[in-house]
ZAKE-113665 format. One record per residue: residue in three letters; residue number from 1; y, x, z of N, C-alpha, C in turn. Coordinates in steps of 0.001 Angstrom, whole numbers, plus 500000, padded with zeros to 6 digits. Atoms other than C-alpha are relative to their C-alpha. Example, Ala and Ser with C-alpha at 12.3 -4.5 7.8 and 13.67 -1.06 7.14 Angstrom:
% ZAKE-113665
  residu  num      nv      nu      nw     cav     cau     caw      cv      cu      cw
     ALA    1  498810  500890  500000  495500  512300  507800  501200  500900  500000
     SER    2  498810  499180  499940  498940  513670  507140  501090  499230  500730
//
This chain:
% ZAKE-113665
  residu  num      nv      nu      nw     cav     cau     caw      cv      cu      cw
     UNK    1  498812  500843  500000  500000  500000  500000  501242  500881  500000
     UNK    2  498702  499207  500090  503618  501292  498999  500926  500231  501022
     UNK    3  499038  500450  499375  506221  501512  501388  501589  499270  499456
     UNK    4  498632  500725  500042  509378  499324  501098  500973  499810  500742
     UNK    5  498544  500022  498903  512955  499587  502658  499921  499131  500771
     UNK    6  500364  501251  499121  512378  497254  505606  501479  499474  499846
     UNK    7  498887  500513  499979  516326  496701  505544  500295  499327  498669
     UNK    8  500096  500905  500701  515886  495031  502334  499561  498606  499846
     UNK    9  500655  500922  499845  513701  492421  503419  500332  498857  500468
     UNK   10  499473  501188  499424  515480  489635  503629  500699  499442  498929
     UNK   11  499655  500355  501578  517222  487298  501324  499371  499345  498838
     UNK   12  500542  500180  501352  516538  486599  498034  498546  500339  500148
     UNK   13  500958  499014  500211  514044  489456  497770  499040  499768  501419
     UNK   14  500950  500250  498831  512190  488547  501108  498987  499011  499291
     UNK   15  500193  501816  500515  511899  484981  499637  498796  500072  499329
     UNK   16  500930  500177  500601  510187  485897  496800  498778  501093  500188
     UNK   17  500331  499108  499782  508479  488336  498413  498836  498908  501126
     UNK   18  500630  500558  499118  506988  485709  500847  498923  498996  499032
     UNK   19  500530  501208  501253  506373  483031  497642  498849  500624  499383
     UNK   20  501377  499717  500959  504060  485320  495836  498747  500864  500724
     UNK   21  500684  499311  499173  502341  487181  498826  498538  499170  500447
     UNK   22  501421  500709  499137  500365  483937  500132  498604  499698  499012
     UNK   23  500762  499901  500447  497177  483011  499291  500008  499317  498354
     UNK   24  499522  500185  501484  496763  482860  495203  500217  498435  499748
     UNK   25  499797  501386  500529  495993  478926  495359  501427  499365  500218
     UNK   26  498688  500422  499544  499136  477990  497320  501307  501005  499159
     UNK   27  498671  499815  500823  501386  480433  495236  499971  499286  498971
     UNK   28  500238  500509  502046  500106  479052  491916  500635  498390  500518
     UNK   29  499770  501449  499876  500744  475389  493739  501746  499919  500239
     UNK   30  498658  499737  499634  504158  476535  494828  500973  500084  498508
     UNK   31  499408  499257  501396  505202  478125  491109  500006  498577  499712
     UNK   32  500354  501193  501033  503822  475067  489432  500868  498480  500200
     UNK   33  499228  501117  498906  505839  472693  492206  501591  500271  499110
     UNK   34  498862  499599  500522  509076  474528  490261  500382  499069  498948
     UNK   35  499373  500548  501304  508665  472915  486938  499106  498732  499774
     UNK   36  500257  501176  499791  507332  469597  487835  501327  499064  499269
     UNK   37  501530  500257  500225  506964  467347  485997  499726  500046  498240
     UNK   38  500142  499847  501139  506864  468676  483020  498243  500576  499713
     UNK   39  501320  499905  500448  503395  469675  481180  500165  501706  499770
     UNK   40  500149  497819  499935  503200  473347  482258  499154  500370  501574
     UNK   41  501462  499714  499191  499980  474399  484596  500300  501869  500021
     UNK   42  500366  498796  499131  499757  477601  486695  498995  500039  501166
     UNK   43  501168  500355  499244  496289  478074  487793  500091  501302  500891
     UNK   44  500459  499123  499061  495210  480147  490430  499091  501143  499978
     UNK   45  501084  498868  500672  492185  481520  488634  500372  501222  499115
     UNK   46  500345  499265  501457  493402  482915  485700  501259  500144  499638
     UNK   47  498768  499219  500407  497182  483566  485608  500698  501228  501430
     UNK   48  499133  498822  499428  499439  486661  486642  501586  499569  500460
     UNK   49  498726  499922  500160  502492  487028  488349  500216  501322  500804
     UNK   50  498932  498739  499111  504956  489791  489816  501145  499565  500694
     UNK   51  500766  499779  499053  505264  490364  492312  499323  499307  501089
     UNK   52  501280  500630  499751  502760  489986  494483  500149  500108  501477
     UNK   53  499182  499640  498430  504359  490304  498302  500286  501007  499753
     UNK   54  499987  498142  499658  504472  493747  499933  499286  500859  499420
     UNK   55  501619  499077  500345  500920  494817  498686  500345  501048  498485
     UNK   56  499596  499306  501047  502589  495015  495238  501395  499379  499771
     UNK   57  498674  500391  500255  506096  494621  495483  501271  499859  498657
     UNK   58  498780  499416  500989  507836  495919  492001  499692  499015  498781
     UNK   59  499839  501050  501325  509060  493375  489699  499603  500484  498835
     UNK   60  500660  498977  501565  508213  493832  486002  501124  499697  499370
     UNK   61  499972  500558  501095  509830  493731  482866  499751  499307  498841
     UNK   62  500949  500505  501209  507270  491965  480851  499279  500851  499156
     UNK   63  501095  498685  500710  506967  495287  478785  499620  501173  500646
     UNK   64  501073  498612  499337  505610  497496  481257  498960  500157  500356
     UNK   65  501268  500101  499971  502427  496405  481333  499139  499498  498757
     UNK   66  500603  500437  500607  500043  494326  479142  499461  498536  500763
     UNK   67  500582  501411  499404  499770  491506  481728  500453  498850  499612
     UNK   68  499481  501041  499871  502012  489333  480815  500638  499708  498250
     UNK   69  499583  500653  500737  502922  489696  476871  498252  501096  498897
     UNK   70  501234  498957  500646  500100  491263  473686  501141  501532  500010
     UNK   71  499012  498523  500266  501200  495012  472495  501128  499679  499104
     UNK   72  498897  500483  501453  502728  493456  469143  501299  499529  500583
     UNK   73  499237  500506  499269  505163  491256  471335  501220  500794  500550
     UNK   74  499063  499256  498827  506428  493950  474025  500364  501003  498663
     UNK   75  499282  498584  500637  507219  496782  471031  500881  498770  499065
     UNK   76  499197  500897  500243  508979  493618  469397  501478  499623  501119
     UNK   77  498984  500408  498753  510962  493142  472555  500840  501614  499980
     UNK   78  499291  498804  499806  511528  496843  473244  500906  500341  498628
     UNK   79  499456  499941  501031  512833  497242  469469  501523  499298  499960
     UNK   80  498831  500949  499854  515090  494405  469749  501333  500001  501069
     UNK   81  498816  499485  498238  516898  495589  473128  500597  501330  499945
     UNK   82  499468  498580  500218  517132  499202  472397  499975  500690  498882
     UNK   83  500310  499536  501101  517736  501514  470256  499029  501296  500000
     UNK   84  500836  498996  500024  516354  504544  472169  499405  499687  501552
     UNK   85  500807  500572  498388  514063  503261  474958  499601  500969  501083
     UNK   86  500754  499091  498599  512651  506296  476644  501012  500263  500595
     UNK   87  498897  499994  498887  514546  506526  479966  501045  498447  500129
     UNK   88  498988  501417  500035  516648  503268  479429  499118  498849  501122
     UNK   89  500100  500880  498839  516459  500459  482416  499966  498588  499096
     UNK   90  499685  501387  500594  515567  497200  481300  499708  499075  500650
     UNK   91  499839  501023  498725  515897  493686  482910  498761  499681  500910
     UNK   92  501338  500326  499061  513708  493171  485835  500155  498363  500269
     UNK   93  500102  501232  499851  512751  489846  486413  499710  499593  501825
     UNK   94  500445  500083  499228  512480  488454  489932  498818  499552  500512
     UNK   95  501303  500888  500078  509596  486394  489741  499360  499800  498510
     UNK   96  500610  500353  501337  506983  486309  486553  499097  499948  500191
     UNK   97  501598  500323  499672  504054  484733  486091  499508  499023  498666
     UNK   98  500852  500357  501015  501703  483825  483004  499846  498527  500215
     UNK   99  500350  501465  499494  501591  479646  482816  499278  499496  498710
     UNK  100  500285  500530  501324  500054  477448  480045  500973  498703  500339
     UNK  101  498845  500632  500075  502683  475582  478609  499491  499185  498410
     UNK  102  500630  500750  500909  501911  472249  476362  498549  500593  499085
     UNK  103  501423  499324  500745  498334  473926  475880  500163  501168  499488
     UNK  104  499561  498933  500333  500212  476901  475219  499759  501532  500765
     UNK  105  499891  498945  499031  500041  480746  476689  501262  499606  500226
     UNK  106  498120  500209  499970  504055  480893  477809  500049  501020  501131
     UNK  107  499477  498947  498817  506019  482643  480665  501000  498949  500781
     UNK  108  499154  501013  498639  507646  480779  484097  500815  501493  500719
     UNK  109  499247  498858  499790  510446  483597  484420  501218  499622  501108
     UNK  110  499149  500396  498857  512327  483105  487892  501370  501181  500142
     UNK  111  498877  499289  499296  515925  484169  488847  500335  499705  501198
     UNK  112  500052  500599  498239  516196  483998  492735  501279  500275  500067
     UNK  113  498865  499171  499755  519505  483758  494311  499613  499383  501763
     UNK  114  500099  500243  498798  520120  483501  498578  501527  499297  500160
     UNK  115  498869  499835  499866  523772  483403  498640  501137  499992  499150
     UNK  116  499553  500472  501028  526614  482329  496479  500614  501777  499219
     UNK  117  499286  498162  500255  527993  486679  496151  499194  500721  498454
     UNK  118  500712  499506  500896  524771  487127  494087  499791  499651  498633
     UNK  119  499889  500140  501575  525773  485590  490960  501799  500736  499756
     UNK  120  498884  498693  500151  527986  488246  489550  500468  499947  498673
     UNK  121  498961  499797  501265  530705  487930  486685  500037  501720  499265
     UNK  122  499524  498274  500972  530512  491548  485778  499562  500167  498612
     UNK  123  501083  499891  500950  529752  492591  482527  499064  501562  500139
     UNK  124  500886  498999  500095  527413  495610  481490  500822  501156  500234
     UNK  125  499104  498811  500335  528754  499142  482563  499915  500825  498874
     UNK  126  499584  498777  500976  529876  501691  480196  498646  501125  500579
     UNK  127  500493  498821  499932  527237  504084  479749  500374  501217  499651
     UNK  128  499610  499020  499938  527942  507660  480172  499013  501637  498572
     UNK  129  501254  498779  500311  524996  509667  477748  500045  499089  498334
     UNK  130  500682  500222  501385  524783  509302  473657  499239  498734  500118
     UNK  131  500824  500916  499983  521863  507538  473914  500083  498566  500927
     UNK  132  499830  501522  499664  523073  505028  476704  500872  499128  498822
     UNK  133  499183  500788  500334  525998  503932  474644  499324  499801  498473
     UNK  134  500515  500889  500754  523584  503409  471530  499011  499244  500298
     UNK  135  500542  501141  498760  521694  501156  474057  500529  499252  500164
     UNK  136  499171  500930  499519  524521  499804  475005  500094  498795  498845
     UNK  137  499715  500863  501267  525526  498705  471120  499109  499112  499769
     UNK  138  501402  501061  500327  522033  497152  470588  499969  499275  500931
     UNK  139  500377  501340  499285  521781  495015  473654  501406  499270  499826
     UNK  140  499316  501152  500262  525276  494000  472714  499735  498832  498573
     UNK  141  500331  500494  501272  523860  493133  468855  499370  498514  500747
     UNK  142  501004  500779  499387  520721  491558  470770  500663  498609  500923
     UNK  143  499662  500871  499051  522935  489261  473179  500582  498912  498664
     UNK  144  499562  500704  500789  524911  488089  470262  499354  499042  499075
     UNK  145  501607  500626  500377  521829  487223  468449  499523  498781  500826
     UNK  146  500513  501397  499275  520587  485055  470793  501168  499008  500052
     UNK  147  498600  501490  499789  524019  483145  471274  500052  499651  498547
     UNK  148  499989  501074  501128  524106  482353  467698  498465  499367  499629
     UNK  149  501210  500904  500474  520451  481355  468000  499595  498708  500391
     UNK  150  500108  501050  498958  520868  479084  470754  501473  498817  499757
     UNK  151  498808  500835  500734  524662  477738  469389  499756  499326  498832
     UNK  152  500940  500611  501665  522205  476564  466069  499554  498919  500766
     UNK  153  500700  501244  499258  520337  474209  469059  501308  499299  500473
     UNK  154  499170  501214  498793  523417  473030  471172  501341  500970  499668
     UNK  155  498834  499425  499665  526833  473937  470894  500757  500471  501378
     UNK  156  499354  499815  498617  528881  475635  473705  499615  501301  500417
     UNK  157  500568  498632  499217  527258  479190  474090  500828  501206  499629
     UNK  158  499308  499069  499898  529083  482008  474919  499275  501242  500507
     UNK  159  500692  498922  499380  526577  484821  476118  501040  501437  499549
     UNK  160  499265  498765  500428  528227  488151  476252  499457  501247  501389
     UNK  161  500663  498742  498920  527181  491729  477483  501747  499951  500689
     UNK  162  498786  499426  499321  531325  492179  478539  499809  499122  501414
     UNK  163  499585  500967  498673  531010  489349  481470  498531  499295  499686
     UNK  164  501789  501112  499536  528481  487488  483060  498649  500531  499211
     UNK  165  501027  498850  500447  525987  490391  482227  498440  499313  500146
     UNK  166  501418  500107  499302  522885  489379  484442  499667  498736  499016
     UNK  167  500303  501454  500697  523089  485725  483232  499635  499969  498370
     UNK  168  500539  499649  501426  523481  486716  479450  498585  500228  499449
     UNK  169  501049  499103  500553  520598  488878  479369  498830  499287  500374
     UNK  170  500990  500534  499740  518345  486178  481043  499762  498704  498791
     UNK  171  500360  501348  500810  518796  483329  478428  499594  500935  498483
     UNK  172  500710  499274  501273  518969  486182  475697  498689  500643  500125
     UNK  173  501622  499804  500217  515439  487415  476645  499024  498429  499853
     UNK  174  500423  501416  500460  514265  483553  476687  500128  499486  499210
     UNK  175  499655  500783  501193  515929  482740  473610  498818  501127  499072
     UNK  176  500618  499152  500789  514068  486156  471885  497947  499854  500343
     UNK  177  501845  500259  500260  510118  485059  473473  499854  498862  499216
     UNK  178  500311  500946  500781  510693  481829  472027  499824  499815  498693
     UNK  179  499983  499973  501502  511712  483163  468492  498706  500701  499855
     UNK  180  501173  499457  500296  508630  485154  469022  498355  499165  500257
     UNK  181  501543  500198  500191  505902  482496  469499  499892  499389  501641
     UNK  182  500921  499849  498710  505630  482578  473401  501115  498919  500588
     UNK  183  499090  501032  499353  507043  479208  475345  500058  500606  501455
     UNK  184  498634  498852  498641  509661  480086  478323  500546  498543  501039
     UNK  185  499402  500984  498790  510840  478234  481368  500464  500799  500569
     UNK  186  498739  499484  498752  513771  480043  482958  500484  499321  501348
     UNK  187  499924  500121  498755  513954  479390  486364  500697  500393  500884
     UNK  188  499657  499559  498405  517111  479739  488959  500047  498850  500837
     UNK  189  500585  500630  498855  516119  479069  491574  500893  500228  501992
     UNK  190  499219  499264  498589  518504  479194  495018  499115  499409  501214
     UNK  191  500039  500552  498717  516836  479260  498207  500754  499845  501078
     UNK  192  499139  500875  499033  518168  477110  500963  500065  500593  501569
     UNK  193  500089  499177  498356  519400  478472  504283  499465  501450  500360
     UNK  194  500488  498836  499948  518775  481623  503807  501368  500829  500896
     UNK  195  499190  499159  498762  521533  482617  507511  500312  500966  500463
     UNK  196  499820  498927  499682  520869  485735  507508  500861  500634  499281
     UNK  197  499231  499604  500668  522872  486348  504502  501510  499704  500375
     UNK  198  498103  500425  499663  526228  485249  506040  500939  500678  500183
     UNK  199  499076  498628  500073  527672  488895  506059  499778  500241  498615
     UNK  200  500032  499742  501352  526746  488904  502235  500864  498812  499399
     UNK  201  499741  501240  501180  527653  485589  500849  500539  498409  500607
     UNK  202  500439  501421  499305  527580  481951  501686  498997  499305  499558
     UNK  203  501035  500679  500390  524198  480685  501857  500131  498393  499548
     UNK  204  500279  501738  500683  522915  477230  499793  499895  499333  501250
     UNK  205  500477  500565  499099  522364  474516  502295  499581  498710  499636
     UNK  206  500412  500718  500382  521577  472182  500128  499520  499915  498228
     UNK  207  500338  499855  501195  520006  471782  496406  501428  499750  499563
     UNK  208  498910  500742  500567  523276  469825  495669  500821  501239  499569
     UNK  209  498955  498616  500356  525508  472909  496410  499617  500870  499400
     UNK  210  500305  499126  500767  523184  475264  494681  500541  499447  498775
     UNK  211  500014  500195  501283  523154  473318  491535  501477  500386  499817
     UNK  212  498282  499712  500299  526842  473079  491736  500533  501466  499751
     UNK  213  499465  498119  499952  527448  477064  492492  499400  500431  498281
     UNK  214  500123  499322  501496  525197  477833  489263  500679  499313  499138
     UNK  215  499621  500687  500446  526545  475431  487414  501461  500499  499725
     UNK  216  498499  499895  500462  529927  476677  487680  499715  501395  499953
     UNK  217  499778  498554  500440  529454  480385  487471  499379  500193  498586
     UNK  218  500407  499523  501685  527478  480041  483989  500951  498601  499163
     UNK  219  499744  500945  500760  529699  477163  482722  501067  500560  498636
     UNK  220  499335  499573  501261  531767  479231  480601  499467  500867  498903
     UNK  221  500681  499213  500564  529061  480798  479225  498477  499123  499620
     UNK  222  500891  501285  500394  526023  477860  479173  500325  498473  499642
     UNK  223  499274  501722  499859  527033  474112  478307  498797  499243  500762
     UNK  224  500694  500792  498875  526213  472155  480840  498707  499248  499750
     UNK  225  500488  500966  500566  524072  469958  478905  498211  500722  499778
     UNK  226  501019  499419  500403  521353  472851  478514  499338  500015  500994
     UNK  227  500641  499204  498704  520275  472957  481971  498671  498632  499955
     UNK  228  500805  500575  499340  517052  471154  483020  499493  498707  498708
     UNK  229  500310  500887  501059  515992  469533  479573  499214  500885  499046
     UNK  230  501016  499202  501290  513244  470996  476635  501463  500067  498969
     UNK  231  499883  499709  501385  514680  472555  473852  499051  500733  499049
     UNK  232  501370  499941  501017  512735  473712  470850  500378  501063  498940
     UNK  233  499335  499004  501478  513493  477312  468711  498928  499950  499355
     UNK  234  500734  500001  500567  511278  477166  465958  498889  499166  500014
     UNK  235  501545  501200  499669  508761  474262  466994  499567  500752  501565
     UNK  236  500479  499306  498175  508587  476728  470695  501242  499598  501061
     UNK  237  499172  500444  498763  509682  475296  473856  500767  500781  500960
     UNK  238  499257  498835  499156  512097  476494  476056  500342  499118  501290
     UNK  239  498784  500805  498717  513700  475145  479397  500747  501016  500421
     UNK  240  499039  499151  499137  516332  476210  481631  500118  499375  501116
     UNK  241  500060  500542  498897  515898  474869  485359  500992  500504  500691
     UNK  242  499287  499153  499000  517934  474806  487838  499215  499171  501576
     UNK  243  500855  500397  499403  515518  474468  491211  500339  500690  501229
     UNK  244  499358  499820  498658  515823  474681  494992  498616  500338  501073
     UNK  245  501013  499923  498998  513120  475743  497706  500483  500508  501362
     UNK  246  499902  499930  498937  513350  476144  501223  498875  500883  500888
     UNK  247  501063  499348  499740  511058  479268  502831  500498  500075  501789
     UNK  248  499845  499483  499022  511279  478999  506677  500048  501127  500211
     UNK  249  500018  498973  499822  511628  482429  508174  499163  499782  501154
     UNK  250  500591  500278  498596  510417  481183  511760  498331  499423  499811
     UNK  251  501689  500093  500431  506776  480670  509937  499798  500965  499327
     UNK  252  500569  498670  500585  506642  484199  508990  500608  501027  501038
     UNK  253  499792  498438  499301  506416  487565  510749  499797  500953  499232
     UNK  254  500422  498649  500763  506213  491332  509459  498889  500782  501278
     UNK  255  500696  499663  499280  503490  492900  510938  499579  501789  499168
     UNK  256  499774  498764  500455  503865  496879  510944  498805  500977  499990
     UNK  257  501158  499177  500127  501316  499538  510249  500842  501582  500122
     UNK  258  499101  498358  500071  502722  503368  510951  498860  500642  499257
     UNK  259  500821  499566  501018  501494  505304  508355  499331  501410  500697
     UNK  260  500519  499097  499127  499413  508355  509322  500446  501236  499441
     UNK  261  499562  499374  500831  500717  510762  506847  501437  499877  499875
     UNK  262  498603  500190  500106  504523  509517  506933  500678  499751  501139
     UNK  263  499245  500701  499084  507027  508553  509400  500465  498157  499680
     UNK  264  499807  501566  500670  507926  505390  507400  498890  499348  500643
     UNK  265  500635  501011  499858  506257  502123  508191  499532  499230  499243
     UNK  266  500343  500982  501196  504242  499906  505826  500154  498531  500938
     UNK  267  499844  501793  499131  504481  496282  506665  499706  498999  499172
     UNK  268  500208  501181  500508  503226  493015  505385  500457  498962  500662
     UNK  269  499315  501330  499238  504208  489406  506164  498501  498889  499737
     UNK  270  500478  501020  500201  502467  487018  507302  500158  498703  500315
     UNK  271  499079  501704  500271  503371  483366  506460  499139  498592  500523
     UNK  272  500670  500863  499613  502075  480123  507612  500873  498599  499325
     UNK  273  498945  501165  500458  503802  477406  505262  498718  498968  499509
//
């Protein structure tokens, strides 16, 4: 087992850190509870997600493995995002996990937030190295791309690498699996009462106010109208949710292990929901 910054553990990143830790039937029932009630199944047997609690904590990108897209797919993706990939950072996802979607393979791609601080207007920084800033040019091509692919379905889209970075780059990777074949359910998701964050942010306390908070930080950049309804690139489905869960903290503990070889501490949680 890895070790992980214990002073991270909280938040957002606890959250989903607690969601995908428990036992596989109850996460898969939990995931699947997200995009109710639409016709999209996450079994327990036979799909993947990241991460996986503490045990395996590190989000993916989709193309750093083979779990979650074929080879053809991910060098399609990597192509399309960069121009020179080795060394380049690409979007981590907070939550991913393999679903079948209208009888389909697909992807249930979660954005977690705790606190209203963590949706962030910035755009992409200025890279400093040759090769970032022809990185840079291509994921700005790539963003643009998707906004005129998605302004062809619904009018009103504004994606841009200069502002509202994070958000951009999540509908433009959802707009680019869909042109490729693979159905997508984007997922933010704010959990509720999350108190501890109250030196970071101002926690949700209700679905109402989440919806509202996302709602207005992507409105100059999503039309309202896209959120929480099928759309369809090419005959492939897409959604865009906006979804609320509630993870007690006071039905979970960390329970520490001192490593024998380190000073650090490993630690798992264990949950009782």
């Amino acid at each position: 087992m890895e070790n992980v910054r214990l002073d991270r553990l909280r938040g957002s990143l606890l959250r989903c850190l607690l969601l995908t830790g428990l036992p596989r039937y109850r996460t898969a029932e939990l995931l699947t509870s997200l995009v109710r009630p639409h016709n999209i199944d996450i079994s327990s047997d036979k799909d993947i997600w990241r991460p996986r609690g503490l045990r395996n904590y590190k989000e993916t990108t989709l193309i750093d493995s083979n779990d979650f897209l074929p080879s053809e797919t991910r060098r399609l993706l990597r192509e399309w995002w960069l121009e020179k990939p080795r060394g380049a950072r690409l979007p981590n996802w907070d939550i991913a996990s393999t679903c079948t979607i209208e009888g389909k393979k697909g992807l249930l791609l979660v954005e977690a937030k705790a606190h209203d601080k963590e949706l962030s207007d910035a755009g992409k920084s200025q890279p400093t190295t040759p090769n970032g800033q022809l990185n840079h040019e291509r994921i700005g091509l790539a963003i643009d791309q998707a906004n005129s692919g998605l302004t062809g379905l619904l009018a009103g889209w504004a994606l841009s690498r200069g502002s509202n970075y994070q958000l951009s780059n999540r509908f433009a990777w959802a707009w680019k699996l869909a042109t490729l074949g693979v159905p997508v359910i984007l997922v933010y998701l704010g959990f509720l009462n999350a108190m501890e964050m109250l030196d970071r942010g101002q926690p949700f306390k209700t679905h109402t106010a989440w919806e509202a908070c996302i709602r207005n930080h992507a409105k100059n950049r999503v039309p309202d109208d896209a959120w929480n309804r099928k759309l369809e690139i090419n005959g492939t489905p897409v959604w865009f949710l906006i979804r609320s869960m509630e993870l007690g903290l006071n039905k979970c503990r960390l329970v520490f292990h001192k490593s024998k070889t380190s000073s650090l501490c490993n630690a798992r949680i264990k949950c009782f929901l």
